[in-house]
N, C-alpha and C positions, 0 to 999 in steps of 0.2 A: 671595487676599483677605487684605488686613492686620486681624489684628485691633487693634480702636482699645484705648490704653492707658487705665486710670482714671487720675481724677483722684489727686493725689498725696494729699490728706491730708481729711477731714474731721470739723472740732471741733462736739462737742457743746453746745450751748450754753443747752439747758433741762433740766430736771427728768423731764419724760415720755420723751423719747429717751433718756436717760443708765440710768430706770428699763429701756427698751425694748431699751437694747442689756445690760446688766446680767444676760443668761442666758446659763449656760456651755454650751450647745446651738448658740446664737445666736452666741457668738464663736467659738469653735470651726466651724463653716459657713461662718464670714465670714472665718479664718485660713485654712482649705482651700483657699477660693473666690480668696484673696489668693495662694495660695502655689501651687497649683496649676493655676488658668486656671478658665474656664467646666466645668462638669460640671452635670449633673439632679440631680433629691434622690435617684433612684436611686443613683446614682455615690457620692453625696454619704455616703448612709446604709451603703451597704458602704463607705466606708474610715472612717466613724467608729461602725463597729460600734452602728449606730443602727435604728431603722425607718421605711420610706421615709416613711408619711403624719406622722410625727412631723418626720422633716428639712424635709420639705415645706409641714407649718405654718410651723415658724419660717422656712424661707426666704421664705415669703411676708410675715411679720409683719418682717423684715428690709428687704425690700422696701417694706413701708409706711413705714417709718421713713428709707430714701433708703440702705439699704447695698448692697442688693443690688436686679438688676436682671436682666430676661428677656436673653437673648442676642437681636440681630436677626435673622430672616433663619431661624433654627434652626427643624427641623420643630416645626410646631403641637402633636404629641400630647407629645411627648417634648424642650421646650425645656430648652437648659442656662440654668442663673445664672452670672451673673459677679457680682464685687464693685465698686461705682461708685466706690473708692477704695482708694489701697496702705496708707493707716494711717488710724485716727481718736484723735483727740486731744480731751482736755475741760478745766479751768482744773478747780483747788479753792481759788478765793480766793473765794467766796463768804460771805458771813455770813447769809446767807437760810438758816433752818434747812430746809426744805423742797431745797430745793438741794443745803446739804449733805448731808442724807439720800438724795436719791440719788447724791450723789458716794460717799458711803461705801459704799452698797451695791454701785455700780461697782468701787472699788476692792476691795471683796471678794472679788467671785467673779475679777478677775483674779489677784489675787496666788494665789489656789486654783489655778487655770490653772497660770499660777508654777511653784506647787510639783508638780503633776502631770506639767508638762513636766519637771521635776529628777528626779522619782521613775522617770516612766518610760525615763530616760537612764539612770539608776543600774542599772534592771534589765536594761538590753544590754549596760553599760558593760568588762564583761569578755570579750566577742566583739570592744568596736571594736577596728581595729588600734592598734599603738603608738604612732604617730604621731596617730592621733586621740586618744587616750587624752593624753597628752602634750599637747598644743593645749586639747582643751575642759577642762572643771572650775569646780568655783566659786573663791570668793575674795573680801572686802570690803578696806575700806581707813576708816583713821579718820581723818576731817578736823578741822580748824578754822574754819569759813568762815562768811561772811557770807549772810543769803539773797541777798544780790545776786551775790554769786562763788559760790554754787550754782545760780543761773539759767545764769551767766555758761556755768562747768564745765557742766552739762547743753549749753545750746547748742552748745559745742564738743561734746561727744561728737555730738552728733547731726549736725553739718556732718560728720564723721570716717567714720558710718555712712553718711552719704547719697554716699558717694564708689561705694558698691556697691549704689546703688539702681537703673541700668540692667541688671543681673544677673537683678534680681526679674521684669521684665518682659518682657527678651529671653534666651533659654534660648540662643541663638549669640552672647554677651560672656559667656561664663562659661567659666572656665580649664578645662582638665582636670584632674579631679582633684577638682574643688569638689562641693561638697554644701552642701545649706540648712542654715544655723546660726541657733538661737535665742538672740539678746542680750537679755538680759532685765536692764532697769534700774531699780536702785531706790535711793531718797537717803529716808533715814530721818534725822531728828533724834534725838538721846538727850540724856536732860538736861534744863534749863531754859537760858534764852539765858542768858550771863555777863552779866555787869553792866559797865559802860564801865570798864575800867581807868586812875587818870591818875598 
């Protein structure tokens, strides 16, 4: 039996979803669920050191909201979830304050996420071998740019990342040797815009 792939991507595009998906419980289930295949809340609650009727809420409040979804076919007492998508995506060009307040609160609890993924890398980070250690790490870079050449630059990275998005799905195109990496992107403004130079 093949299992069916999710959809590639979906964007948020109100206020109550963006609030709904906005719990670090709930992304964190929905990353598992993305990176690891179908699992139960049992599964689910032992690898994120969680309790099962807890995972099991929000995988259902997950599910109301369109991320996640019963496996077909799976026994009745003990169905696993899958996720109905490999990423979701939301816009913050709103100017509806209601909007942006749950855009803000989304972007919260991810960059926490964020930084809990760094934190907890930092704490194995002198078991990984050398060559791991060498490859990951952080690092910024300071631009000049316009928002239309930081759309631009975002769009290219993410054509550059999608070159390894059949990997995520099928576990036989993955080299030897590879392992799951987290890219984590961020384009922060500093400053006020300049003023037109003439």
């Amino acid at each position: 039996m093949t299992e069916e792939v999710p959809e590639r991507s979906i964007k948020l595009t109100d206020p109550r979803t963006l609030r709904a998906y906005a719990h670090p419980l709930r992304m964190r289930l929905i990353g598992l669920l993305r990176s690891d295949g179908p699992m139960t809340a049992t599964q689910a609650a032992a690898r994120l050191d969680d309790n099962v009727p807890n995972c099991s809420f929000h995988l259902r409040q997950l599910a109301k909201y369109g991320f996640a979804e019963r496996v077909a076919g799976a026994d009745a007492r003990e169905r696993p979830w899958r996720a109905t998508t490999r990423y979701t995506s939301w816009d913050d060009d709103s100017d509806d304050p209601v909007m942006k307040a749950a855009t803000d609160q989304l972007n919260n609890v991810v960059l926490a996420l964020y930084v809990q993924y760094a934190q907890d890398y930092l704490a194995v980070r002198g078991d990984e071998p050398v060559e791991w250690r060498a490859a990951a790490g952080f690092g910024d870079t300071l631009l000049h740019v316009t928002a239309g050449e930081l759309r631009e630059l975002t769009e290219e990275v993410d054509k550059l990342l999608a070159r390894y998005d059949e990997r995520v799905a099928d576990p036989a195109s993955r080299p030897p040797g590879s392992r799951p990496v987290k890219i984590i992107q961020m384009a922060v403004p500093r400053g006020p815009v300049n003023p037109q130079v003439h």
